[in-house]
C-alpha positions in Angstrom: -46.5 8.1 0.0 -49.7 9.7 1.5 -52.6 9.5 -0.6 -54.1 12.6 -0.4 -58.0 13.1 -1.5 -57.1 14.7 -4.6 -54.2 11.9 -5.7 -57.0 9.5 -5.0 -59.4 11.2 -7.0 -57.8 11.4 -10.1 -55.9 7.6 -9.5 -59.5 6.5 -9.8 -60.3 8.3 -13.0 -57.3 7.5 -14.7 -57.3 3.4 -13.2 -61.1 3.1 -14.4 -60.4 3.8 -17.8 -57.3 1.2 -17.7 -59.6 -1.6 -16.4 -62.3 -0.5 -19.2 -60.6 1.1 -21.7 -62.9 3.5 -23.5 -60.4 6.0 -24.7 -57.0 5.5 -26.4 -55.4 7.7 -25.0 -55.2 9.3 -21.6 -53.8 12.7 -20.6 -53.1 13.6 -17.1 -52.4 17.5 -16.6 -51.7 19.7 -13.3 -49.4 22.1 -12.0 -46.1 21.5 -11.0 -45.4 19.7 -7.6 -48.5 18.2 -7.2 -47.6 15.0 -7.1 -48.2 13.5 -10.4 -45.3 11.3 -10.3 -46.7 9.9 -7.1 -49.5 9.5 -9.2 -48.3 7.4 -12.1 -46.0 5.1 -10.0 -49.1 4.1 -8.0 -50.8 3.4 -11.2 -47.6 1.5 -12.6 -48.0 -0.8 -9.1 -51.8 -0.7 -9.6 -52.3 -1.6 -13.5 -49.2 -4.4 -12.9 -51.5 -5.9 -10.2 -54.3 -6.2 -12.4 -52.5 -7.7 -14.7 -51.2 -10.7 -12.7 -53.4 -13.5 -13.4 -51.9 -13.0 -17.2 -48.9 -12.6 -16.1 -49.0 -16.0 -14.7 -49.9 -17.5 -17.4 -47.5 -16.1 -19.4 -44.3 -15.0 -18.3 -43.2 -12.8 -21.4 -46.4 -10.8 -21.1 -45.1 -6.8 -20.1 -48.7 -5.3 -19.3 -47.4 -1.9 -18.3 -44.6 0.1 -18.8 -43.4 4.0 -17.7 -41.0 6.1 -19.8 -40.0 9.8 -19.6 -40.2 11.9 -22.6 -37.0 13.7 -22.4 -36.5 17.6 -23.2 -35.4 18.3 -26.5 -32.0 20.0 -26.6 -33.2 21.6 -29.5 -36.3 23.0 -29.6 -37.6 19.9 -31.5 -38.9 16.6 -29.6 -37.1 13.6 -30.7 -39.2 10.8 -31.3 -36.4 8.2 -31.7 -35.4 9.0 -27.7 -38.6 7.5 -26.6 -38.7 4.9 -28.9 -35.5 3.7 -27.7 -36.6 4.0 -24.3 -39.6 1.8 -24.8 -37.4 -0.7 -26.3 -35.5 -0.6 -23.0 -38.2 -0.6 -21.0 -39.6 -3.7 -23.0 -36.0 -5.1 -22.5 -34.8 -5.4 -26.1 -31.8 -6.6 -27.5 -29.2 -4.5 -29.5 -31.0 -1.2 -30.1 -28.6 0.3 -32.5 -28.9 -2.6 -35.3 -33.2 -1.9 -35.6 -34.1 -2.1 -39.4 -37.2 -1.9 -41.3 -38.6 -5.3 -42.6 -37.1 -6.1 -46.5 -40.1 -4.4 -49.0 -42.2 -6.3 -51.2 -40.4 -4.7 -53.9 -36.7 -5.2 -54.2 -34.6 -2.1 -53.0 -31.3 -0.3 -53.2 -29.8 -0.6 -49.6 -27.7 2.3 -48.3 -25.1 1.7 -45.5 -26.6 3.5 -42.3 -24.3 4.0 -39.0 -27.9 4.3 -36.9 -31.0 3.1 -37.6 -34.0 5.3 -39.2 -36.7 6.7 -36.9 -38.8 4.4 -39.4 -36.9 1.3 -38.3 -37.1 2.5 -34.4 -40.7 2.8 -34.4 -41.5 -0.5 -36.8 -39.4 -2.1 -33.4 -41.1 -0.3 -31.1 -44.3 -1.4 -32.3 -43.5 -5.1 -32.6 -41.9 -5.1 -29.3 -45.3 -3.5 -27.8 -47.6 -6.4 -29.5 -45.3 -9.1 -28.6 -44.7 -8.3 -25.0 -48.9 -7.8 -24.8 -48.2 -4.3 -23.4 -51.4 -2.8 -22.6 -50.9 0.6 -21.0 -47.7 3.0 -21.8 -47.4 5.5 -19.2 -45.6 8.8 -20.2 -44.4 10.8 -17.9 -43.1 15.0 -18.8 -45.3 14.2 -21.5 -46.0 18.1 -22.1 -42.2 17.6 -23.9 -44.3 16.2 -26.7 -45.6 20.0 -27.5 -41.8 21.4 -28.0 -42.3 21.6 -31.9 -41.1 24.9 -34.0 -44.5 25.9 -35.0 -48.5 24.9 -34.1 -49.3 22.9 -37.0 -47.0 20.3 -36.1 -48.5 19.7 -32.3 -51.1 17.6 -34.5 -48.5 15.5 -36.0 -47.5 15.0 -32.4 -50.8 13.9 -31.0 -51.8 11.6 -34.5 -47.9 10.1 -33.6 -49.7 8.9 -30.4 -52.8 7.7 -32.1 -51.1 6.1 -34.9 -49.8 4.2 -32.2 -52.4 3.1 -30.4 -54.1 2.0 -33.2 -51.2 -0.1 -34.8 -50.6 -1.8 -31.0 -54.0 -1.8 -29.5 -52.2 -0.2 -26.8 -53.5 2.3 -24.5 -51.3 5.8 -23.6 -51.5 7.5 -20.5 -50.1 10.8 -21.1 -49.1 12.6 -17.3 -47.3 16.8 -18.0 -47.8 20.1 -16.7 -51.0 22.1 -18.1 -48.5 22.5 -21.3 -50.3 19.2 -22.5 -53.6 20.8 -22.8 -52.4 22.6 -26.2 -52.3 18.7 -27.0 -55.9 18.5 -26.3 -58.6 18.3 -29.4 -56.4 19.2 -32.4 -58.8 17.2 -34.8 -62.0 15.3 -34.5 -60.0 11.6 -34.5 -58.1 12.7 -31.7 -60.7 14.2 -29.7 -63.2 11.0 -29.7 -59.7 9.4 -28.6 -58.4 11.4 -25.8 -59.9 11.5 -22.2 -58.4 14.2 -20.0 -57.8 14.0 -16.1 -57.2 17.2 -14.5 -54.9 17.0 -11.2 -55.5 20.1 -8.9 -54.2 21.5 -5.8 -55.7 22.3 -3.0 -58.0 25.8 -3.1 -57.5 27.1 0.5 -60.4 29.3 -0.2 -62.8 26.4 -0.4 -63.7 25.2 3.3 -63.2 21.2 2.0 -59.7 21.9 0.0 -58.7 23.9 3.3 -59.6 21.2 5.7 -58.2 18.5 3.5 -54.9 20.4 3.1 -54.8 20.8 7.1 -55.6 16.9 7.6 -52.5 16.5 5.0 -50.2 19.2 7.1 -51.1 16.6 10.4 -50.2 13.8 8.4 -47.4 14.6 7.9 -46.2 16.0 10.7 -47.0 12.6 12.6 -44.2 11.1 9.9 -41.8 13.1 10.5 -38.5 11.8 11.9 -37.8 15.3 13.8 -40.4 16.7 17.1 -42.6 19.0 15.1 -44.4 20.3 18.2 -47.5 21.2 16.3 -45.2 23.3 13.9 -47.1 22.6 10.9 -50.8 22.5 12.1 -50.5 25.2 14.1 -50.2 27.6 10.9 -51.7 26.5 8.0 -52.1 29.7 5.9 -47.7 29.5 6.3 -47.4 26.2 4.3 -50.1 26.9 1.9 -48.7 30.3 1.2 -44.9 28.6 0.5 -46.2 25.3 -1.7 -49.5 27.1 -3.2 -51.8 24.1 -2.3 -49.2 21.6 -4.2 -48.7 18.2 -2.3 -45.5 17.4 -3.7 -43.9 20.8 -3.2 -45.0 20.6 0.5 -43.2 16.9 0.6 -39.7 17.9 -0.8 -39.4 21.5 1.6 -40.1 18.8 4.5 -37.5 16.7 3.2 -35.2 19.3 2.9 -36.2 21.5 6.3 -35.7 18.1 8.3 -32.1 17.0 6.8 -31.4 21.0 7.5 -31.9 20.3 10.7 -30.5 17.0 11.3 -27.1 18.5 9.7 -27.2 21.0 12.4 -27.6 18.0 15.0 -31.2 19.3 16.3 -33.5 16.4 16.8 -36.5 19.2 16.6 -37.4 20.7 13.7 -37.8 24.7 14.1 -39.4 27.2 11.7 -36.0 28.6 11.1 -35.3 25.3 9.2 -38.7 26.1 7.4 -37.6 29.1 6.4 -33.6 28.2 5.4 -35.4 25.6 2.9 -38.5 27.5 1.1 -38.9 27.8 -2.3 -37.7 31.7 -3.1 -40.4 34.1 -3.6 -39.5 34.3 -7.3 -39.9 30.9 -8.1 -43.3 30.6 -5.9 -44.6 33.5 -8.1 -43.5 31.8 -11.4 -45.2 28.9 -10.5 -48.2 30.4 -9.0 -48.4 32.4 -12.6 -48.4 28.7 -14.8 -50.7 28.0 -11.9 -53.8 30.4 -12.8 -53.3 30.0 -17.0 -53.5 26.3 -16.4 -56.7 26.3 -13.9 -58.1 29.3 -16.6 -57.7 26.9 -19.4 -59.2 24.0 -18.0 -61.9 26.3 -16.2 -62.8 27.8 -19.6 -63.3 23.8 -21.1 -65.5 23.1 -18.8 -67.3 26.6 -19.9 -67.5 26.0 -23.2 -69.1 21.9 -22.6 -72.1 23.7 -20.8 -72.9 26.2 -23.3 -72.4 23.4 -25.7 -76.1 23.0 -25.7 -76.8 26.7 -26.6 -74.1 26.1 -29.8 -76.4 23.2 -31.3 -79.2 25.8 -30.6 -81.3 23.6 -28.0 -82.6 25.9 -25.3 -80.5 25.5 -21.6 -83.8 24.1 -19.4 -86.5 22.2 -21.0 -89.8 23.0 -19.3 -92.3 20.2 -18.2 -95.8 20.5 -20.2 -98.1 20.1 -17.4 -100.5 17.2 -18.1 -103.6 18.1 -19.2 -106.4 17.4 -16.8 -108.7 14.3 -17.1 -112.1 14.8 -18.4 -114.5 13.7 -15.6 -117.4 11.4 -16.6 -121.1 12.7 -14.8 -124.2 11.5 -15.1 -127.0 12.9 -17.6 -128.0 16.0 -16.4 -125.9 17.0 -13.4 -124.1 20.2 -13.6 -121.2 20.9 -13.8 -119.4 22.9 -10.6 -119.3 26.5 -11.0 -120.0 29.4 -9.0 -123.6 30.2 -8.1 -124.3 34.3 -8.1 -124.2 36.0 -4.8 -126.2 39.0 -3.1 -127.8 41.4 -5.0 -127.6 41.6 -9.2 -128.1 45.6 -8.9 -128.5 45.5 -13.0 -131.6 43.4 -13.0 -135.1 44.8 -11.5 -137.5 42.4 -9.9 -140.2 41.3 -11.0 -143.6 41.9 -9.1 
């Protein structure tokens, strides 16, 4: 793993708010291929770490765990899926026997073959607050928006909130800039939510450009194949064919160098570059998702500065100079002031 400025950037923003949790929920959003899987397992190693010394003291204590929210094969997230996985994850016994607690009030029982999404998440919630599960990382979280209609994107979010409150738990949500139609869908879940935005590189800003050429070294030290200054010596050719995203960059060097090692060459040529590159199509699909989600997130930011104009306070405030001290004189000096020169031509003298 190479931690790149940017990965280390938004680790720290998402690993302070696990350490002092102001927010209940977390959501991590950037293009695809920048690395945000890198980015949650070194927060899973990270938050575990933390965790030790209660660990120690308690060896049934899960403070973090990392599920995937699968794609719906239907157009419609299923909630029970990720239930089930955080039931795995929190290593529970017999998944498919999961039934509600008995009522208060005596009830007719109907033979189920599978438990209720009711009874899954009743489990899923115990299991949570007796394992002392702090942090639940999500990863594809932008899965949660596949709903048939907008009104029901708040029911997903509120699912989230619902359960943090219940399990004093804390969700760290990591997707594609899909997740931002998550974001602020109702005052509760905005005072909840912090969001973490994971960038590429801009090679049209001088540091994102040097940064992205220190990264291109890097890895070319690493590689297992002679690189002979392949990848340092032109820049503007890997940006152009991973669009500033670490983690594309990482898998066409994976693939370029077992390219070449089936071919039996123990350097690695820019035909091997070439055999491996994402196609043109896909680059320009990506690159598209690319400037909606920067446009989005570019337009928040936007709209918190001018937040001052919408609760009608002016932009600057200007400093009232401080008004100057009266000086104390003695009884019958003057005052300073400007004595007349020459000659007053209005005013005949007197003989």
């Amino acid at each position: 793993m190479i931690a790149h400025p940017k990965l280390l950037h938004a680790f720290t923003q998402v690993f302070s708010e696990v350490k002092r949790p102001n927010a209940s929920i977390i959501e991590v959003m950037g293009p695809t291929g920048v690395g945000k899987t890198t980015l949650l397992n070194k927060l899973y190693r990270q938050t575990l770490s933390f965790f030790e010394p209660e660990m120690a003291k308690n060896h049934g204590v899960i403070p973090v765990i990392k599920v995937e929210a699968a794609a719906p094969e239907n157009g419609m997230f299923q909630w029970v899926d990720l239930f089930q996985r955080i039931l795995r994850e929190h290593r529970e016994p017999m998944l498919d026997s999961k039934t509600l607690p008995p009522a208060p009030v005596p009830r007719i029982e109907t033979q189920q073959k599978k438990p209720t999404i009711n009874a899954m998440r009743w489990a899923a919630e115990q299991a949570i607050r007796f394992r002392g599960t702090r942090v639940i990382i999500i990863d594809e979280a932008q899965h949660l928006t596949k709903t048939p209609n907008a009104r029901r994107l708040a029911d997903q979010m509120d699912v989230i909130k619902s359960l943090a409150d219940q399990t004093k738990a804390q969700f760290v949500l990591v997707g594609t800039y899909e997740l931002r139609l998550l974001l602020n869908q109702n005052g509760q879940l905005a005072r909840r939510i912090r969001s973490v935005h994971f960038g590429r590189y801009d090679y049209f800003q001088e540091q994102d450009r040097q940064e992205f050429i220190n990264i291109l070294g890097t890895f070319e030290s690493r590689l297992p194949l002679a690189g002979n200054n392949l990848l340092t010596g032109q820049p503007e050719y890997f940006y152009k064919n991973c669009l500033g995203c670490v983690g594309i960059l990482k898998d066409w060097l994976r693939a370029a160098v077992e390219y070449a090692a089936q071919a039996g060459r123990n350097q690695l040529l820019k035909g091997d570059l070439a055999a491996t590159a994402l196609p043109a199509a896909s680059l320009a699909k990506i690159f598209e998702e690319i400037q909606e989600g920067e446009q989005a997130v570019a337009n928040q930011t936007h709209e918190a500065s001018d937040w001052t104009l919408k609760l009608g306070l002016p932009t600057t405030v200007t400093a009232t100079p401080n008004p100057a001290k009266p000086v104390n004189r003695q009884v019958g000096q003057r005052k300073p002031q400007r004595d007349p020169v020459g000659v007053n031509h209005g005013i005949h003298a007197v003989t």
